[in-house]
C-alpha positions as CSV (number, residue, x, y, z in Angstrom):
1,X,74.8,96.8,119.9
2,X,75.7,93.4,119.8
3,X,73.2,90.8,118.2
4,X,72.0,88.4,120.5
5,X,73.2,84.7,119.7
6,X,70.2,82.3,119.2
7,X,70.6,78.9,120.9
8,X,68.4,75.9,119.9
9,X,67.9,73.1,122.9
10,X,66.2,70.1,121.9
11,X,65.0,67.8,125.3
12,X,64.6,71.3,126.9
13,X,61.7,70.5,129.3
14,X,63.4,68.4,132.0
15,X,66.8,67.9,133.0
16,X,70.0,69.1,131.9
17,X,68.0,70.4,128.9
18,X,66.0,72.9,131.1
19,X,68.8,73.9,133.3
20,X,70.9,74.9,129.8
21,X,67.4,76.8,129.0
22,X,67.4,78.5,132.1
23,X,71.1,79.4,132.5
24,X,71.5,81.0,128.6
25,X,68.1,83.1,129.3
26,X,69.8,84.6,132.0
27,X,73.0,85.3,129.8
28,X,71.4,87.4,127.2
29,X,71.1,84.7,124.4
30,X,67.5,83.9,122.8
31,X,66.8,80.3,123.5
32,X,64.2,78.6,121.3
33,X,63.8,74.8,123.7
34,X,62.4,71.5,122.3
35,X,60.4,68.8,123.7
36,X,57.2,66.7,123.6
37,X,55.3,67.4,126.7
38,X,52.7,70.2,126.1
39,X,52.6,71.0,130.1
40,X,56.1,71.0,130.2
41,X,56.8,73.3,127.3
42,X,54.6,76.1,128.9
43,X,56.5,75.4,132.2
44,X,59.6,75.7,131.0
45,X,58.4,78.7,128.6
46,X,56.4,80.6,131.4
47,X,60.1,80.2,133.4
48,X,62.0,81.7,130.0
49,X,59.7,84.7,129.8
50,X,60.7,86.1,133.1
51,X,63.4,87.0,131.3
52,X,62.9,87.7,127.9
53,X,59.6,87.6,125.8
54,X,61.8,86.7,122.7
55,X,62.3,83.1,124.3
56,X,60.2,80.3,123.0
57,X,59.5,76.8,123.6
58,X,58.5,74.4,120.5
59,X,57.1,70.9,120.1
60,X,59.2,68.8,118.3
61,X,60.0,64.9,118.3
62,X,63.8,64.6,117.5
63,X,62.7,60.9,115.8
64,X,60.3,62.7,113.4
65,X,62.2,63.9,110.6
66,X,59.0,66.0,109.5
67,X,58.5,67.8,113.0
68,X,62.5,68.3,112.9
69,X,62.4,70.3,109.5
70,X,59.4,72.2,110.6
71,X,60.8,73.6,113.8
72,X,63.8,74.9,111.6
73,X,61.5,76.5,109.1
74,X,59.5,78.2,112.2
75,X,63.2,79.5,114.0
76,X,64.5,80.9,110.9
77,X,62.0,82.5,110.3
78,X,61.1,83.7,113.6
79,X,65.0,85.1,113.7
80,X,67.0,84.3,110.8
81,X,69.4,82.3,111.8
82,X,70.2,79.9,114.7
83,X,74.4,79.8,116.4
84,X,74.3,77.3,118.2
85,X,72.2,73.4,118.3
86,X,72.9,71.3,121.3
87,X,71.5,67.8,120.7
88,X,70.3,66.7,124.3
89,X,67.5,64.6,124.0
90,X,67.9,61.4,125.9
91,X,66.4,58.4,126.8
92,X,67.4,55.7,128.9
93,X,65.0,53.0,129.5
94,X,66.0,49.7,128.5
95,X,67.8,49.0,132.2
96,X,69.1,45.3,132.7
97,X,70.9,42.2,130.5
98,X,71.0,42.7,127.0
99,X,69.0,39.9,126.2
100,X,65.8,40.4,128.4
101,X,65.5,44.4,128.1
102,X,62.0,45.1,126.6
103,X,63.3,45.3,123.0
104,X,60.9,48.7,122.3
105,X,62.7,50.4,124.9
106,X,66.2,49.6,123.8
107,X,65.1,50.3,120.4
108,X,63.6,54.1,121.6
109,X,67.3,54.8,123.7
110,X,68.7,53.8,120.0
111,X,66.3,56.1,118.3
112,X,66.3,59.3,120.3
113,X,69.4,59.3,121.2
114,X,71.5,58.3,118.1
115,X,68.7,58.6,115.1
116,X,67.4,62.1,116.8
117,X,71.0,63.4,116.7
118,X,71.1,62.4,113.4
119,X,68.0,63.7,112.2
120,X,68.5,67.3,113.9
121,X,72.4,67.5,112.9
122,X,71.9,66.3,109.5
123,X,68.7,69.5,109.1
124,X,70.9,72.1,111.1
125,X,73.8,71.6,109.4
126,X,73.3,72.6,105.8
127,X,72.1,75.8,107.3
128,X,74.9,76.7,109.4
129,X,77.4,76.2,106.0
130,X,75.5,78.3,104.3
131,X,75.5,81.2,107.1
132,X,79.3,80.0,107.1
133,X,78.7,80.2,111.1
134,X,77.4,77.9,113.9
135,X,78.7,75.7,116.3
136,X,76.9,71.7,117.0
137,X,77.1,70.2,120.7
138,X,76.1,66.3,121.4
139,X,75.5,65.4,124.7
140,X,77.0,62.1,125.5
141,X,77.1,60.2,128.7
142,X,77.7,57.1,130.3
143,X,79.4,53.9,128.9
144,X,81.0,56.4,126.3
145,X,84.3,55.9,127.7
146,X,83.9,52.5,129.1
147,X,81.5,49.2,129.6
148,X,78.2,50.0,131.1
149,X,76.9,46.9,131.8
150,X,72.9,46.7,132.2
151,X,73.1,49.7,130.1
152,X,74.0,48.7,126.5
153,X,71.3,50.6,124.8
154,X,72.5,53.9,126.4
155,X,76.0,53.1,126.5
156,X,76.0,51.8,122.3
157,X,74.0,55.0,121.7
158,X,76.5,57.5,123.6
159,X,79.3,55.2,122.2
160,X,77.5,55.8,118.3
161,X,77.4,59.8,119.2
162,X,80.6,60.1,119.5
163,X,81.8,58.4,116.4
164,X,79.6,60.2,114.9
165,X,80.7,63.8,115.5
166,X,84.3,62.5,115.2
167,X,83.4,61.8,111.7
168,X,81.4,65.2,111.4
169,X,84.1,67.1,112.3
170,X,86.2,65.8,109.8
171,X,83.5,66.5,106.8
172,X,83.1,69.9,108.3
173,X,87.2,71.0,108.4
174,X,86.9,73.0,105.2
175,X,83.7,75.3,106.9
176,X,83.3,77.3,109.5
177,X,81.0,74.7,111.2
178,X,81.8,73.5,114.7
179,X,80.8,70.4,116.4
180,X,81.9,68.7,119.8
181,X,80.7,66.1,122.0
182,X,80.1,67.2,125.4
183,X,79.8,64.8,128.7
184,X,77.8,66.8,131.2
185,X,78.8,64.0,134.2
186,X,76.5,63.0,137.1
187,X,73.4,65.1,137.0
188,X,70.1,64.9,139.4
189,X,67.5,64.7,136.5
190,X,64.3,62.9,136.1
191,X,66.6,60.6,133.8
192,X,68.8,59.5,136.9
193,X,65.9,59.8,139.5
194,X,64.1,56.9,137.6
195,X,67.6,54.5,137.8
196,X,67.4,55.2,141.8
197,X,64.2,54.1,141.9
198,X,62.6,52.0,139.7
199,X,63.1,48.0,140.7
200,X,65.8,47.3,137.3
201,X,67.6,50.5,138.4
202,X,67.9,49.4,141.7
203,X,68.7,45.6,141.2
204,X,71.2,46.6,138.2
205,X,72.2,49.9,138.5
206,X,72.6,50.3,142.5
207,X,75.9,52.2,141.9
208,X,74.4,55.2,140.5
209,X,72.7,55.6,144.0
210,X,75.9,55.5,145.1
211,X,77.8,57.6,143.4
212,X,74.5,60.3,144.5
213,X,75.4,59.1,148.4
214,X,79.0,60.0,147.3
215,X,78.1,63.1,146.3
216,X,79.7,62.4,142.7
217,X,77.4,64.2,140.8
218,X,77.8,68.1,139.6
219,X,75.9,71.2,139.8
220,X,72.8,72.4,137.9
221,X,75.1,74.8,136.1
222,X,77.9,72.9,135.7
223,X,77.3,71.6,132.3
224,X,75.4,74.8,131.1
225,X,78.6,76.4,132.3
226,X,81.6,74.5,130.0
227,X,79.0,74.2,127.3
228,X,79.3,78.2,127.1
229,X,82.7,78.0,127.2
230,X,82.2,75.9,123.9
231,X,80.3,78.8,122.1
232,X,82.8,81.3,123.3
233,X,85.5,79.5,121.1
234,X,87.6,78.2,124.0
235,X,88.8,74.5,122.9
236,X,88.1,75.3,119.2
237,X,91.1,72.7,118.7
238,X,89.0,69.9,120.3
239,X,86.3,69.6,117.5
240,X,85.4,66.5,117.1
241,X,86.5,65.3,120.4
242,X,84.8,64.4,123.8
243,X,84.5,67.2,126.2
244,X,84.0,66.4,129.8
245,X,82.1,68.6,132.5
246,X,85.0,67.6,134.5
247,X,88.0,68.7,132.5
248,X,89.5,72.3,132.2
249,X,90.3,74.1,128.9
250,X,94.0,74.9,130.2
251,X,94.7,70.9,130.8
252,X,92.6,69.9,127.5
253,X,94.6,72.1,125.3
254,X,98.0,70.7,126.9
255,X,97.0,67.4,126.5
256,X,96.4,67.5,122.9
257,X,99.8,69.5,122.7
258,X,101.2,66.0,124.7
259,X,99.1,63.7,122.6
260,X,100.2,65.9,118.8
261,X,103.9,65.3,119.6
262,X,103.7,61.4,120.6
263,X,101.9,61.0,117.3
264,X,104.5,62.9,115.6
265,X,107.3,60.5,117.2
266,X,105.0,57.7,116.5
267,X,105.5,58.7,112.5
């Protein structure tokens, strides 16, 4: 019988985070899901058990490097081993110019989003070399392939993300260690909901609601859906690189066949 793969979640109670909880339960992995929010957890955890009872839901702080290495310890020993992290803790709250955003909240979309990653990849890591298997997602998002004005704190953070598992992958080539960065696209999350309706969303960020109107943003399983298709070793060439929600394995792969032979010409 084949061994179920265990799947670590961190910002598993809302969002994109608890729709990737939700859709692996189904798919006979064991999810073990992070988050802050004590109500939440047993939300999302009473929602995981009607599935499996070997689910669980933890409380952990990405930005406390304590909590982070404590969580580990408890999942490893709880089931020996862990396949697959996806880093998808977010925040987005500092919403408007650069220069009068609350400088706490720019300084907590910096800290979740780019120090959490770091904290988490830099605990999981280690392990997964030494079970010469496992396989590292961070989520990315908006302003990571362009400006994002009235956004910078997200947009720097997503931007820093990426670099960062570009240079991961690099110091990971000689393992068996695996790490992409995935955009999941539009999504209708709390994290979204808030830029539709709060007054800086609204005055600064109006084109999001847009983009909703337009119907622009994806399904619930949508990213869920391409991240599996990560863990099942199909764009094993793009390691390192950004993943979209909105490209196709077939066209990524023939693009970096298209992008390998300019460079070669390029030489």
């Amino acid at each position: 019988m084949k061994q179920k793969r265990i799947i670590f979640i961190t910002g598993a109670t809302k969002g994109i985070g608890r729709n990737m909880a939700i859709y692996f339960a189904k798919r006979n992995y064991i999810v073990v899901g992070a988050g802050r929010d004590e109500q939440l957890l047993n939300e999302v955890r009473q929602q995981l058990l009607m599935y499996s009872e070997e689910h669980r839901m933890v409380a952990m702080d990405v930005t406390n490097l304590e909590e982070v290495h404590t969580t580990l310890s408890y999942v490893l020993d709880t089931f020996g081993k862990i396949d697959v992290w996806i880093n998808n803790a977010g925040s987005f709250h500092a919403i408007g110019p650069t220069w009068e955003v609350n400088p706490n909240d720019f300084t907590q979309d910096m800290m979740t989003n780019v120090i959490g990653t770091y904290y988490c990849t830099s605990v999981i890591t280690p392990v997964m070399i030494d079970q010469q298997a496992g396989k590292i997602v961070n989520l990315v998002g908006a302003g990571t392939f362009t400006d994002f004005p009235y956004g910078n704190g997200y947009s720097t953070s997503n931007t820093a993300i990426a670099r960062f598992t570009e240079n991961l992958a690099a110091e990971l080539m000689d393992t068996n260690v695996e790490v992409y960065a995935f955009d999941p696209g539009l999504n209708d999350t709390d994290m979204t909901k808030h830029i539709r309706v709060s007054e800086e969303g609204k005055r600064y960020l109006s084109k999001v609601s847009g983009w909703f109107a337009e119907e622009k943003n994806v399904s619930c399983e949508a990213a869920p859906a391409w991240i599996e298709r990560i863990v099942d070793g199909q764009v094993v060439a793009f390691q390192g690189r950004i993943i979209s929600v909105y490209d196709e394995p077939e066209q990524l792969l023939e693009t970096l066949k298209k992008n390998e032979a300019k460079y070669r010409l390029l030489r």
